[in-house]
ZAMIDREN-443539 format. One record per atom (N, C-alpha, C): residue in three letters; atom name; x, y, z. Coordinates in steps of 0.02 Angstrom, whole numbers. Layout:
% residues N
   type   atom       px       py       pz
    ALA     CA        X        Y        Z
...
END
This chain:
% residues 248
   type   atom       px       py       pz
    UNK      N    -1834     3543     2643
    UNK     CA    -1872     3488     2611
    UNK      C    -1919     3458     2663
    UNK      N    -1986     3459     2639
    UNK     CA    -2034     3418     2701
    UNK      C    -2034     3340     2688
    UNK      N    -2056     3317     2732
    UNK     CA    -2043     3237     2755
    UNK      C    -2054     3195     2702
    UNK      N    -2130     3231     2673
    UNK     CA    -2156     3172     2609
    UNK      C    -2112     3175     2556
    UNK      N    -2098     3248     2541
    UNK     CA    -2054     3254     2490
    UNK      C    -1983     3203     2502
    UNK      N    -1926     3220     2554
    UNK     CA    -1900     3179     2558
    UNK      C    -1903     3100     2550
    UNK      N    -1946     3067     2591
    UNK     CA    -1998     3004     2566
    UNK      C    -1986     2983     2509
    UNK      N    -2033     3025     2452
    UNK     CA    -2013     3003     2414
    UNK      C    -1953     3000     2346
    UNK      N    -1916     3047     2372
    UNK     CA    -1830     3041     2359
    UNK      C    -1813     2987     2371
    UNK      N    -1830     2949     2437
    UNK     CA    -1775     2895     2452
    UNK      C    -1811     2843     2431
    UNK      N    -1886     2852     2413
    UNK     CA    -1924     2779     2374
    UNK      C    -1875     2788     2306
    UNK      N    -1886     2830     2254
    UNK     CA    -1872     2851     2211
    UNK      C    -1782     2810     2185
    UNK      N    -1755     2832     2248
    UNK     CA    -1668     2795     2264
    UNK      C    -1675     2734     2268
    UNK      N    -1733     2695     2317
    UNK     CA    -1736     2620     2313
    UNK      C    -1737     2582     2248
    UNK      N    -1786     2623     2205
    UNK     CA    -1814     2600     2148
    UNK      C    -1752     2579     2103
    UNK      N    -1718     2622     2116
    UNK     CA    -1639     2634     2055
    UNK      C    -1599     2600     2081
    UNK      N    -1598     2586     2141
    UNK     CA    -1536     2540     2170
    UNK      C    -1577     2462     2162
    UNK      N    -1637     2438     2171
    UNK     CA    -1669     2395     2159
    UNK      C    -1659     2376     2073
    UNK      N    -1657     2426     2054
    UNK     CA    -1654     2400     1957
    UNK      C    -1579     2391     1938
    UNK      N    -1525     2393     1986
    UNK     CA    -1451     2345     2001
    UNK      C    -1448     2279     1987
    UNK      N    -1445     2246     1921
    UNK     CA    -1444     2177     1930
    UNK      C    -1400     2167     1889
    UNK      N    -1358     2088     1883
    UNK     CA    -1332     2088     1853
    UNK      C    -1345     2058     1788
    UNK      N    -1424     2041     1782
    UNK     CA    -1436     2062     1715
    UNK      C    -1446     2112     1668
    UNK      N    -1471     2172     1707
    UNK     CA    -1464     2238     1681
    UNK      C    -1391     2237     1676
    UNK      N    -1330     2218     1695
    UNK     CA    -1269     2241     1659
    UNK      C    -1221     2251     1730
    UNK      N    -1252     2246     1776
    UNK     CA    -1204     2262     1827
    UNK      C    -1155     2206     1834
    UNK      N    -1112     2220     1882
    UNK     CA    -1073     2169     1890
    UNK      C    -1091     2160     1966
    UNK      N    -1054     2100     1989
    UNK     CA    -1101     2065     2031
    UNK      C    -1107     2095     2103
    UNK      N    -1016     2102     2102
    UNK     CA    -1024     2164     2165
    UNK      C    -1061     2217     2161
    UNK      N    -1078     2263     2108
    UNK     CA    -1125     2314     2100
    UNK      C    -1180     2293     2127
    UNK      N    -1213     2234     2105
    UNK     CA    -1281     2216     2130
    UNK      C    -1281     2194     2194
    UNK      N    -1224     2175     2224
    UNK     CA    -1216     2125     2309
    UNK      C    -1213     2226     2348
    UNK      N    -1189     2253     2303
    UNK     CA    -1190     2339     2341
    UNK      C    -1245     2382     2351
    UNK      N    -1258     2356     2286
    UNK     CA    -1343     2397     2278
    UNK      C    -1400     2376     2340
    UNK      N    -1389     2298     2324
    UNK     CA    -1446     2262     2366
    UNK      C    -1442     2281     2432
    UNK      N    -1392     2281     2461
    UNK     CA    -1354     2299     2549
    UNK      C    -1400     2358     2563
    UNK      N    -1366     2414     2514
    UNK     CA    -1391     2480     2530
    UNK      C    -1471     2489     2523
    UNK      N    -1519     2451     2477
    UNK     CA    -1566     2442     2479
    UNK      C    -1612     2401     2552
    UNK      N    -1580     2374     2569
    UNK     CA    -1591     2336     2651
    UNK      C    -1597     2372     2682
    UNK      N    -1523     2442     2706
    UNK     CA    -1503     2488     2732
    UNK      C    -1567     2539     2727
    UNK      N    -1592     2578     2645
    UNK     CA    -1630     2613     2678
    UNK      C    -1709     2597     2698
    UNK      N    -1706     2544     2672
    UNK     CA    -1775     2504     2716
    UNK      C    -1773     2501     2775
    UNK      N    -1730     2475     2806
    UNK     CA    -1730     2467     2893
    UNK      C    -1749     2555     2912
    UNK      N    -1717     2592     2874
    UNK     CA    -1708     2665     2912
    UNK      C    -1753     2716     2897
    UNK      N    -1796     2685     2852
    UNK     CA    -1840     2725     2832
    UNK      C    -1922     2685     2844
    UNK      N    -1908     2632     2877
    UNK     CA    -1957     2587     2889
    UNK      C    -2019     2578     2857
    UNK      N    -1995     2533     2783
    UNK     CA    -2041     2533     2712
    UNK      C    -2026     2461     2708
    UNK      N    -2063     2437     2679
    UNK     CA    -2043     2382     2641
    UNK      C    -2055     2371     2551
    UNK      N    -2016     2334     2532
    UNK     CA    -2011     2324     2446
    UNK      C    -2089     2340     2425
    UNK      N    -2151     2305     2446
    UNK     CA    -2200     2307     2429
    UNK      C    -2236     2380     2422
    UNK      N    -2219     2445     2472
    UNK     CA    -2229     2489     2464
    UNK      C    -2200     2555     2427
    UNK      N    -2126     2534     2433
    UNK     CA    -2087     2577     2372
    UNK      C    -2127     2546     2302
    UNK      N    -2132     2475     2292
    UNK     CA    -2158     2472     2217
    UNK      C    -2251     2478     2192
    UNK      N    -2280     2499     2249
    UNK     CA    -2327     2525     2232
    UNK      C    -2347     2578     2173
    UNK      N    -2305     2626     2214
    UNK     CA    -2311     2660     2166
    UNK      C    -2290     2670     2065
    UNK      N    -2254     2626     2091
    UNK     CA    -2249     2611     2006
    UNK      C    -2295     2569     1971
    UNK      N    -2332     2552     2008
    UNK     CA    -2402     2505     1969
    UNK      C    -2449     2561     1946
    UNK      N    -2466     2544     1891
    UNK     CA    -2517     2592     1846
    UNK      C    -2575     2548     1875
    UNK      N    -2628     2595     1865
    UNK     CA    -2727     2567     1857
    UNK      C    -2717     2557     1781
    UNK      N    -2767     2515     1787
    UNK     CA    -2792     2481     1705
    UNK      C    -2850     2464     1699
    UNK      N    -2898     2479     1649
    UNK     CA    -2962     2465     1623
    UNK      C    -2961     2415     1591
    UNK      N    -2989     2362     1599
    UNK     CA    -3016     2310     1536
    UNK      C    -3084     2290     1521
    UNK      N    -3121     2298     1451
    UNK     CA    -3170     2289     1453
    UNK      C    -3194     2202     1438
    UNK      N    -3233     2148     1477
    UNK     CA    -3259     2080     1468
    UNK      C    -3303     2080     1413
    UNK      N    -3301     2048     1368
    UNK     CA    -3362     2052     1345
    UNK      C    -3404     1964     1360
    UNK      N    -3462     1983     1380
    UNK     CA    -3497     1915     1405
    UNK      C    -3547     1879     1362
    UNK      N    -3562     1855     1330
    UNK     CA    -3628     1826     1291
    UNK      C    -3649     1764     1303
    UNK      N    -3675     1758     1307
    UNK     CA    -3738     1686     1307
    UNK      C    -3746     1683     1351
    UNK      N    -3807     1626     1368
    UNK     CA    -3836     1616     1449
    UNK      C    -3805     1624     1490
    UNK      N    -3749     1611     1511
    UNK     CA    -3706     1605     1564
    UNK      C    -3667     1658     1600
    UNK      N    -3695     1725     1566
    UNK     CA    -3690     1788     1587
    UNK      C    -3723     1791     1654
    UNK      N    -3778     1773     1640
    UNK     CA    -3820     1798     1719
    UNK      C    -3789     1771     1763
    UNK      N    -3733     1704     1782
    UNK     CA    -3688     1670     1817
    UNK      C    -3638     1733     1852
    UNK      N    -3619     1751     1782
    UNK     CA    -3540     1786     1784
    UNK      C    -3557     1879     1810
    UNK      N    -3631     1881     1801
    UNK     CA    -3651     1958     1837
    UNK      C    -3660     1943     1906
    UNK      N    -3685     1866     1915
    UNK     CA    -3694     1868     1996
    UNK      C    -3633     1876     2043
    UNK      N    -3597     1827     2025
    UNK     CA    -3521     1831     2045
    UNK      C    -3478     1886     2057
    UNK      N    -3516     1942     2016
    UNK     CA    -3437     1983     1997
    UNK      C    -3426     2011     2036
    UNK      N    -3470     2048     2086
    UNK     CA    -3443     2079     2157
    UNK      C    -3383     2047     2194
    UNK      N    -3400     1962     2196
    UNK     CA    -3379     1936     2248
    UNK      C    -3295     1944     2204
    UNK      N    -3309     1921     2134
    UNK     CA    -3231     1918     2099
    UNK      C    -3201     1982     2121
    UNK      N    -3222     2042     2113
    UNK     CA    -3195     2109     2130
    UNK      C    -3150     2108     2195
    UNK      N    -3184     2086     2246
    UNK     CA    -3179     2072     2302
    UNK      C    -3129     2048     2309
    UNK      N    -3135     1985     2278
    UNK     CA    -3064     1957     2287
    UNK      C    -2997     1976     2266
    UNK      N    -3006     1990     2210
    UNK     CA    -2952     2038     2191
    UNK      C    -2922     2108     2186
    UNK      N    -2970     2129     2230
    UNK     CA    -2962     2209     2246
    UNK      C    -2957     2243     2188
    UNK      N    -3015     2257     2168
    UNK     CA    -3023     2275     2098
    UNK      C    -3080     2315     2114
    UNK      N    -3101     2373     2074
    UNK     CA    -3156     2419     2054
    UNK      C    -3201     2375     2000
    UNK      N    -3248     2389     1992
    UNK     CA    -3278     2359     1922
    UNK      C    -3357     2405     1907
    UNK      N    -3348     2386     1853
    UNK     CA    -3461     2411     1850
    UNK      C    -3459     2356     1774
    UNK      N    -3539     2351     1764
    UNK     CA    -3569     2308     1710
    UNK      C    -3598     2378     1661
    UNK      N    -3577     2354     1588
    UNK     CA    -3596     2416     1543
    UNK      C    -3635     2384     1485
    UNK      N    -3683     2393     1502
    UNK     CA    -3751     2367     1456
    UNK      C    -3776     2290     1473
    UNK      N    -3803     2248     1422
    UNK     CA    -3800     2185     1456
    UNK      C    -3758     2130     1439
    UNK      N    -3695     2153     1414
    UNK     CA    -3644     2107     1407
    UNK      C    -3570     2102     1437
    UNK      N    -3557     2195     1447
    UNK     CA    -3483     2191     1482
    UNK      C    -3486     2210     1528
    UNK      N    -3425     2175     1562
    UNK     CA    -3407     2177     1619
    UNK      C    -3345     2212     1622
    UNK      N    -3320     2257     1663
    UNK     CA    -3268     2323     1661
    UNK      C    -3217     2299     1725
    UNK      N    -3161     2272     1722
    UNK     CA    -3136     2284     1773
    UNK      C    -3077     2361     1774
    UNK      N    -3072     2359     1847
    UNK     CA    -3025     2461     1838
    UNK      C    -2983     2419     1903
    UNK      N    -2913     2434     1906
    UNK     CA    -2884     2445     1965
    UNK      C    -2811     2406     1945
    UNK      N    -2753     2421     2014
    UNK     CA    -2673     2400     1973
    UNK      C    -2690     2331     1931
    UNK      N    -2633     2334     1881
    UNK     CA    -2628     2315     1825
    UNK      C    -2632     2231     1857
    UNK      N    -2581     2212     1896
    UNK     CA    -2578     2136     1901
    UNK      C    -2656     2095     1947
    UNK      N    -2682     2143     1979
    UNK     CA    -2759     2129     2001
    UNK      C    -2805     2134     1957
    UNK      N    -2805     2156     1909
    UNK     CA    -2864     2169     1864
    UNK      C    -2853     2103     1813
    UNK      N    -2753     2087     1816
    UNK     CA    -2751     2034     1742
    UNK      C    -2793     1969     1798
    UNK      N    -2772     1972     1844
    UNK     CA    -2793     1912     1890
    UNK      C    -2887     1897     1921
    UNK      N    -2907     1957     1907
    UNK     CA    -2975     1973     1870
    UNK      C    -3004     1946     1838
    UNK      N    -2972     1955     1757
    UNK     CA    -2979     1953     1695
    UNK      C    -2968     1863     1692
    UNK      N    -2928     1857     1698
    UNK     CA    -2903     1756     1718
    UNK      C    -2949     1714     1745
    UNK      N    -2967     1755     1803
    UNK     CA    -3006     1705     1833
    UNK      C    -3109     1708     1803
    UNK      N    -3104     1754     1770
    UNK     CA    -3158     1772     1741
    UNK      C    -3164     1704     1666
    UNK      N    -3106     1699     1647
    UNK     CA    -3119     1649     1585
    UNK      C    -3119     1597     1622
    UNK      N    -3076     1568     1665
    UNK     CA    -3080     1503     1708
    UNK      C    -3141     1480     1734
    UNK      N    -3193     1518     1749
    UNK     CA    -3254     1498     1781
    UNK      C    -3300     1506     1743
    UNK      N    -3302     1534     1664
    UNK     CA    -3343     1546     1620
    UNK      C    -3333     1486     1603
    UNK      N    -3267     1468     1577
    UNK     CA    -3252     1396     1553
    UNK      C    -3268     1329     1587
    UNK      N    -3270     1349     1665
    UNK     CA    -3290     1288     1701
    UNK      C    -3379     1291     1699
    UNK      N    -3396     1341     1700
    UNK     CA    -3475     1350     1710
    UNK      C    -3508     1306     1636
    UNK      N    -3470     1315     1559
    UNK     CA    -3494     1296     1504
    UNK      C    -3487     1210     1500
    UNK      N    -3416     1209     1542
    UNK     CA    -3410     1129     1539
    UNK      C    -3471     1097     1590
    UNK      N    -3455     1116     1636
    UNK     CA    -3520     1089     1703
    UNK      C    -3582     1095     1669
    UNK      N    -3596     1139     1649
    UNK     CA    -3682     1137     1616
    UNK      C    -3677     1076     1565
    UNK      N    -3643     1090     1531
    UNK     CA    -3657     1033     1459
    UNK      C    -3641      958     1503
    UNK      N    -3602      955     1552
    UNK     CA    -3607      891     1572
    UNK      C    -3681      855     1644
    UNK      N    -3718      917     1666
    UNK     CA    -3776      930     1687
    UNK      C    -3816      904     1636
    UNK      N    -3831      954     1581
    UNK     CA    -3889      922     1535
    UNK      C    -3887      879     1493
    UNK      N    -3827      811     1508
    UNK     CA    -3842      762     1489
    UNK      C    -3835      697     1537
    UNK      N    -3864      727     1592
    UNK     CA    -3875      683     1644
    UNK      C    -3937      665     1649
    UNK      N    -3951      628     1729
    UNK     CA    -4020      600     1718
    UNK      C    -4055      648     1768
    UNK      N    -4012      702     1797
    UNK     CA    -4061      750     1820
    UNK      C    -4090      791     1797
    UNK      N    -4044      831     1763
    UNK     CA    -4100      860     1718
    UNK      C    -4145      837     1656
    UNK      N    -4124      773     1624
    UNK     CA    -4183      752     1602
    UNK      C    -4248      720     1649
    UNK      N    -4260      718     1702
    UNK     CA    -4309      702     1762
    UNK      C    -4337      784     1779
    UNK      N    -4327      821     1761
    UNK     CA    -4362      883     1772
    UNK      C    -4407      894     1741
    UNK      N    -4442      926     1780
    UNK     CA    -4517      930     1743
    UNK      C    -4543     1020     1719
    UNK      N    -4488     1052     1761
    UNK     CA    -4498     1133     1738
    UNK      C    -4466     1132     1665
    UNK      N    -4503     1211     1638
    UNK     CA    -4457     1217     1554
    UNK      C    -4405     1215     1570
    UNK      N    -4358     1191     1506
    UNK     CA    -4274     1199     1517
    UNK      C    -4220     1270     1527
    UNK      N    -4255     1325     1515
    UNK     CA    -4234     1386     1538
    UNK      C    -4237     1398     1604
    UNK      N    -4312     1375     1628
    UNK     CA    -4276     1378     1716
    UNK      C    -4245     1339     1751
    UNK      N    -4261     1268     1740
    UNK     CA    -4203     1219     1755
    UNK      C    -4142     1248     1746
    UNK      N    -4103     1267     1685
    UNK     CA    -4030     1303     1664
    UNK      C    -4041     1350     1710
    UNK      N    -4054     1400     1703
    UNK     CA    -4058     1474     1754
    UNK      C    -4049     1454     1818
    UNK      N    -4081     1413     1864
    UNK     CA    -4075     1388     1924
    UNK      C    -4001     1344     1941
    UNK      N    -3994     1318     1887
    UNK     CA    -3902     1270     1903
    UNK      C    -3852     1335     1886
    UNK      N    -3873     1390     1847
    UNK     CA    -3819     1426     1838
    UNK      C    -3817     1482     1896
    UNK      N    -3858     1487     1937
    UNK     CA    -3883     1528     2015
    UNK      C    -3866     1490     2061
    UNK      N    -3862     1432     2047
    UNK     CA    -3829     1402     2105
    UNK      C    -3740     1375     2092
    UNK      N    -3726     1374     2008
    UNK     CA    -3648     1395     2028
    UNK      C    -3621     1462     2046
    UNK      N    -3636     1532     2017
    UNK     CA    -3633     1575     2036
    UNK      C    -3638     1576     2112
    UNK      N    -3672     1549     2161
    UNK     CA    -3687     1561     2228
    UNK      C    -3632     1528     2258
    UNK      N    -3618     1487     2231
    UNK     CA    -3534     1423     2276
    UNK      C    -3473     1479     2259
    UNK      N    -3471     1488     2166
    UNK     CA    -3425     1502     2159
    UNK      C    -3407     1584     2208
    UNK      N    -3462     1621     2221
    UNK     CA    -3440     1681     2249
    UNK      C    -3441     1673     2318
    UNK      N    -3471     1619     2360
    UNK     CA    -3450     1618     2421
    UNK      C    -3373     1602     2422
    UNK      N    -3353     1555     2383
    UNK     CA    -3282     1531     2404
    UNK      C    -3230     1585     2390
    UNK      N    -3271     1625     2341
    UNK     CA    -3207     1686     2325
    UNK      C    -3224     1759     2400
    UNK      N    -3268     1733     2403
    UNK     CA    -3285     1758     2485
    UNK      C    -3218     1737     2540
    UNK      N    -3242     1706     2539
    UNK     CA    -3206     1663     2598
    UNK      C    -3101     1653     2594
    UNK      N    -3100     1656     2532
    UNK     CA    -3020     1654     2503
    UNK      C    -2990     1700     2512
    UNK      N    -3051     1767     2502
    UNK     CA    -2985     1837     2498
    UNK      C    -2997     1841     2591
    UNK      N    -3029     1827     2638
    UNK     CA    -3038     1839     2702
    UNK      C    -2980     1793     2722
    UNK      N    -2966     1752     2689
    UNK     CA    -2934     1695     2738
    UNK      C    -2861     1742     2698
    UNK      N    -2846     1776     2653
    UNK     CA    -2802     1797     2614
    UNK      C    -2803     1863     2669
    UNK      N    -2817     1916     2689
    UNK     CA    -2821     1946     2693
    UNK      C    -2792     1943     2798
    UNK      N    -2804     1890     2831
    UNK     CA    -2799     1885     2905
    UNK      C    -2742     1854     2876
    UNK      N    -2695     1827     2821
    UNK     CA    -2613     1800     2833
    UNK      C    -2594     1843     2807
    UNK      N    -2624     1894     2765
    UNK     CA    -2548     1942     2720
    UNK      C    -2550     1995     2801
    UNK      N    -2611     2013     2837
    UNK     CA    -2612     2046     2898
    UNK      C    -2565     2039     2935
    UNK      N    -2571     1959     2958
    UNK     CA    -2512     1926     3004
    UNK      C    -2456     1958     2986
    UNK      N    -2454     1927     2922
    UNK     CA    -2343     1947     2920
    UNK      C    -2323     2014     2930
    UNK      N    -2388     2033     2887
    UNK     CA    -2348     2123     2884
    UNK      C    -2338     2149     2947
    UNK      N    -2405     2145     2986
    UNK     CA    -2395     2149     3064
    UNK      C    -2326     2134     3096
    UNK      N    -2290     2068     3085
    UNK     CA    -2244     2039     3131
    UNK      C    -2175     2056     3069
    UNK      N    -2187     2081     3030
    UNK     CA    -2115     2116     2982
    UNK      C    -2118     2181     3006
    UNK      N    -2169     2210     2987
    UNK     CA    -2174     2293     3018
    UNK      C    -2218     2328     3039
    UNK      N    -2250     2307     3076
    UNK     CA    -2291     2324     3131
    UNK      C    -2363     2349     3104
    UNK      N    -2396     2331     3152
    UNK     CA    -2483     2350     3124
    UNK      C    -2486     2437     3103
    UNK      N    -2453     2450     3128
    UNK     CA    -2482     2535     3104
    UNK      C    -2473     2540     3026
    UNK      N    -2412     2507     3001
    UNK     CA    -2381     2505     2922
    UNK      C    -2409     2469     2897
    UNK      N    -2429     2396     2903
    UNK     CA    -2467     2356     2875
    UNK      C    -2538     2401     2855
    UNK      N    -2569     2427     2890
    UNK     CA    -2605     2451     2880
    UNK      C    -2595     2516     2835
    UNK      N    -2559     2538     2848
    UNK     CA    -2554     2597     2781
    UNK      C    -2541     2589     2724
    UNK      N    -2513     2536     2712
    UNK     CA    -2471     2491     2652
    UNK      C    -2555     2480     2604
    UNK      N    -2608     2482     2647
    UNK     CA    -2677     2430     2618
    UNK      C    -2681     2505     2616
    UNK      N    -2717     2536     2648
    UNK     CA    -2740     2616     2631
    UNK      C    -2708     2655     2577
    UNK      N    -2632     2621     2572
    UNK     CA    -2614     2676     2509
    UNK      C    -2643     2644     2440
    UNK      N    -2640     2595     2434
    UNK     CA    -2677     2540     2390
    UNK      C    -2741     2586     2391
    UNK      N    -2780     2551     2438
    UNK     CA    -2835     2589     2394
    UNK      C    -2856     2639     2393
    UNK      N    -2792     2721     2399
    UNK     CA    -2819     2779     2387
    UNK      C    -2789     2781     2309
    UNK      N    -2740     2753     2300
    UNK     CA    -2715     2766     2217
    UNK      C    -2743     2728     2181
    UNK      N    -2801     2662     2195
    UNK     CA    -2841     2640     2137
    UNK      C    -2894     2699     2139
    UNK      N    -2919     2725     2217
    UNK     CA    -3015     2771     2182
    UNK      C    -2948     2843     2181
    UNK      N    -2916     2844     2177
    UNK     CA    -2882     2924     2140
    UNK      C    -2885     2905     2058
    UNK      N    -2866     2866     2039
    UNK     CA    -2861     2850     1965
    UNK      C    -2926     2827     1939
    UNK      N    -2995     2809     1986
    UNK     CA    -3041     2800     1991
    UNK      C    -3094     2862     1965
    UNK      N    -3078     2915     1988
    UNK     CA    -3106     2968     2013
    UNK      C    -3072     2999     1938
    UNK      N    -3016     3007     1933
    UNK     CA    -2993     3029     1877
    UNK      C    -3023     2998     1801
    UNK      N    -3090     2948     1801
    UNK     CA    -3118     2918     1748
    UNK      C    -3166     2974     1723
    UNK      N    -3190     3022     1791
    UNK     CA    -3237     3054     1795
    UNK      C    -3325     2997     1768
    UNK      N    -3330     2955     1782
    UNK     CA    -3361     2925     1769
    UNK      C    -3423     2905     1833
    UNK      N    -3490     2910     1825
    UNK     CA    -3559     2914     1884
    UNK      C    -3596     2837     1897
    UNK      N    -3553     2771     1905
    UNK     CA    -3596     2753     1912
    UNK      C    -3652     2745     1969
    UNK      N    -3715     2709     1942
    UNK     CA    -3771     2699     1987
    UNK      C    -3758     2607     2020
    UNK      N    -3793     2616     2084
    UNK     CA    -3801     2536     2089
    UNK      C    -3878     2506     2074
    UNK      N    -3848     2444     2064
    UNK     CA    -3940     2405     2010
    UNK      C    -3945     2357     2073
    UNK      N    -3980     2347     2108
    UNK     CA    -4000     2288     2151
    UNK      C    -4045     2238     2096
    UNK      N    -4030     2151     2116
    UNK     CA    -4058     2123     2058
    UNK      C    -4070     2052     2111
    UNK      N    -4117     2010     2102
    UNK     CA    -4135     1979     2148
    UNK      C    -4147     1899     2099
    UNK      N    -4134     1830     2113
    UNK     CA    -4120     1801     2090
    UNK      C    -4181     1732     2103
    UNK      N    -4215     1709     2039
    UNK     CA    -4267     1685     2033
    UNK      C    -4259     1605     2056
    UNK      N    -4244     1554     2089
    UNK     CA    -4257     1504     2089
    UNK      C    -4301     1438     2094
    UNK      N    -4323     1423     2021
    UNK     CA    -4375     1386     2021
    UNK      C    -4354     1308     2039
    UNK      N    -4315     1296     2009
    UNK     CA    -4285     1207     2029
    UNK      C    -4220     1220     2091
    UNK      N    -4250     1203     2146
    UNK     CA    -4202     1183     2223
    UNK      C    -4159     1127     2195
    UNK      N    -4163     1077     2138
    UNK     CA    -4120     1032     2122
    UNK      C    -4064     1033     2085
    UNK      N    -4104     1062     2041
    UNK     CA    -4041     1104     2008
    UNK      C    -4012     1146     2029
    UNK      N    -4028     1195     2057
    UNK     CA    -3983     1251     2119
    UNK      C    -3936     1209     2131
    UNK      N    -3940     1159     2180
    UNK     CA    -3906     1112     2207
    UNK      C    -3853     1086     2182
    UNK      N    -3865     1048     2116
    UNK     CA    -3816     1030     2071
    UNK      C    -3769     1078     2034
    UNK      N    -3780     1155     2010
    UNK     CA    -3755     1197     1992
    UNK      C    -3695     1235     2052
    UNK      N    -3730     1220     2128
    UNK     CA    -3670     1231     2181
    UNK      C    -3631     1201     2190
    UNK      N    -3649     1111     2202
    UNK     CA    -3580     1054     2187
    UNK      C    -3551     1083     2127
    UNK      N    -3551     1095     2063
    UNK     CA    -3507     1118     2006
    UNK      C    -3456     1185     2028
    UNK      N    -3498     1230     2055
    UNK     CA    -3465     1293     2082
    UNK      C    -3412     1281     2152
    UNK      N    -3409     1216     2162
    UNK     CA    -3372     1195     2214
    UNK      C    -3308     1163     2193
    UNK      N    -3317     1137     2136
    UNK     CA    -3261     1082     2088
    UNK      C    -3212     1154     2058
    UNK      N    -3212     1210     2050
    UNK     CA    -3207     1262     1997
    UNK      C    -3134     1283     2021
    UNK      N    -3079     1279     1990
    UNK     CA    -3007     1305     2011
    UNK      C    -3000     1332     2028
    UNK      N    -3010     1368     2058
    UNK     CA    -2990     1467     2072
    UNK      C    -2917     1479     2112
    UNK      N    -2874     1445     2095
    UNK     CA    -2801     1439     2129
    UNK      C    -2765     1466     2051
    UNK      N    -2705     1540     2046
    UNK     CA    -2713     1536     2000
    UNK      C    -2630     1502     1959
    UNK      N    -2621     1468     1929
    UNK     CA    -2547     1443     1919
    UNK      C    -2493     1466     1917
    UNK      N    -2435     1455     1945
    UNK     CA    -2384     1496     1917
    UNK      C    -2373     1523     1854
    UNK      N    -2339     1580     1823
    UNK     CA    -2330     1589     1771
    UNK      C    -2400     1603     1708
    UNK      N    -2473     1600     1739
    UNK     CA    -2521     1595     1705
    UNK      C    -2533     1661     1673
    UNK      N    -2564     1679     1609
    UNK     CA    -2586     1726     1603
    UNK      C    -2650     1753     1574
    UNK      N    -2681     1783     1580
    UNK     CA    -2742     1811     1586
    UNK      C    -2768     1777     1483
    UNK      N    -2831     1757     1496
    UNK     CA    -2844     1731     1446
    UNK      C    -2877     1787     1390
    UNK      N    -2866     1784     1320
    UNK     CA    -2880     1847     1284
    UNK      C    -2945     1811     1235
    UNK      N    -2976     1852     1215
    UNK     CA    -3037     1862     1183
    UNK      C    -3094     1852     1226
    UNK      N    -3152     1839     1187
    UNK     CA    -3205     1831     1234
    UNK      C    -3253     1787     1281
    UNK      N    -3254     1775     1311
    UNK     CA    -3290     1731     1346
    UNK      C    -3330     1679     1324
    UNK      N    -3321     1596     1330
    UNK     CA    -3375     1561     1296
    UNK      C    -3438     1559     1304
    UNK      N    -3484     1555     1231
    UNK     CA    -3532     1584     1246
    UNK      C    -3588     1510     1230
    UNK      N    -3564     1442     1262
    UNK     CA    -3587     1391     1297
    UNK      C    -3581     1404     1336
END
């Protein structure tokens, strides 16, 4: 038997001694036995929980559908959302948005995609009945276009900045639990089994470079304070919001 093969025999054994509970039916010593031996071949096989259950995470497609103004917001962003959640994505025509990659990153995707659609519709409507944008003197499409370019611009720096600051502590621990060489493979196996299941779409996309018009610096302005107020912490127990995006 060669190494990988073995490997994953004894992931395979974790998995089954891990699904020991005594709500599945065990009794308690069964599960205080299971768990031990599960410790046991972690130390000796030098894995941790997070990488035996990798592999049982499926990829998942979901398609967004986006409408009304506030799309051009939610296309600017979406890299940075991807980003953050280690997610694949592409835009398919001029309304959806596609996320691809494991199932609990894509729902956390999908979540935070209604959360900022929803904050973007509330912030605007409470924008255009202020006294700044009635003091504008450009048409009201670029005024709007310009506050929704400048939440898009807050909201994707901070999702910038979150998965980096996310990304130097999940580093830390794994490092000081099991050493940088594993930490690091733990992230590499991640993302060879999202572009393997990737690749398996057989699907070509192209990239669109798209460059972003700002006529009102004031509204920019005001549309970034909004993109600054915007939750992006996501709750316990929350779950990914269903239907389509508001299209205020």
């Amino acid at each position: 038997m060669d190494q990988q093969t073995e490997l994953s025999r004894v992931k395979a054994r974790i998995r089954a001694l891990a699904a020991k509970t005594v709500e599945r039916g065990c009794s308690e010593a069964e599960a205080m036995a299971a768990a031990a031996k599960v410790g046991e071949l972690l130390d000796i096989y030098g894995l941790s929980m997070s990488e035996v259950e990798l592999r049982e995470e499926a990829c998942v497609q979901r398609r967004i559908p986006a409408h009304g103004p506030g799309r051009v917001a939610l296309r600017w962003l979406f890299p940075a959302l991807l980003r953050f959640c280690e997610c694949r994505g592409w835009t398919d025509g001029r309304h959806d948005l596609v996320l691809f990659g494991l199932e609990p990153d894509v729902q956390m995707a999908e979540y935070l995609l209604h959360v900022i659609a929803r904050a973007l519709a509330w912030e605007e409507a409470q924008y255009r009945r202020g006294p700044h944008y009635a003091a504008a003197r450009l048409p009201p499409q670029a005024v709007l276009r310009s506050f929704r370019y400048g939440f898009a611009d807050r909201v994707a720096r901070r999702l910038d900045a979150m998965a980096e600051e996310r990304a130097a502590a999940q580093a830390a621990r794994r490092a000081a639990a099991m050493g940088r060489a594993a930490s690091t493979a733990l992230v590499l196996a991640k993302e060879r089994k999202v572009e393997e299941a990737f690749r398996g779409l057989g699907l070509r996309l192209r990239t669109v470079s798209a460059t972003a018009t700002i006529r009102d610096r004031s509204a920019w302005s005001r549309g970034a304070e909004a993109g600054g107020r915007v939750r992006l912490e996501r709750p316990v127990g929350a779950a990914p919001g269903a239907g389509r995006l508001p299209r205020r």
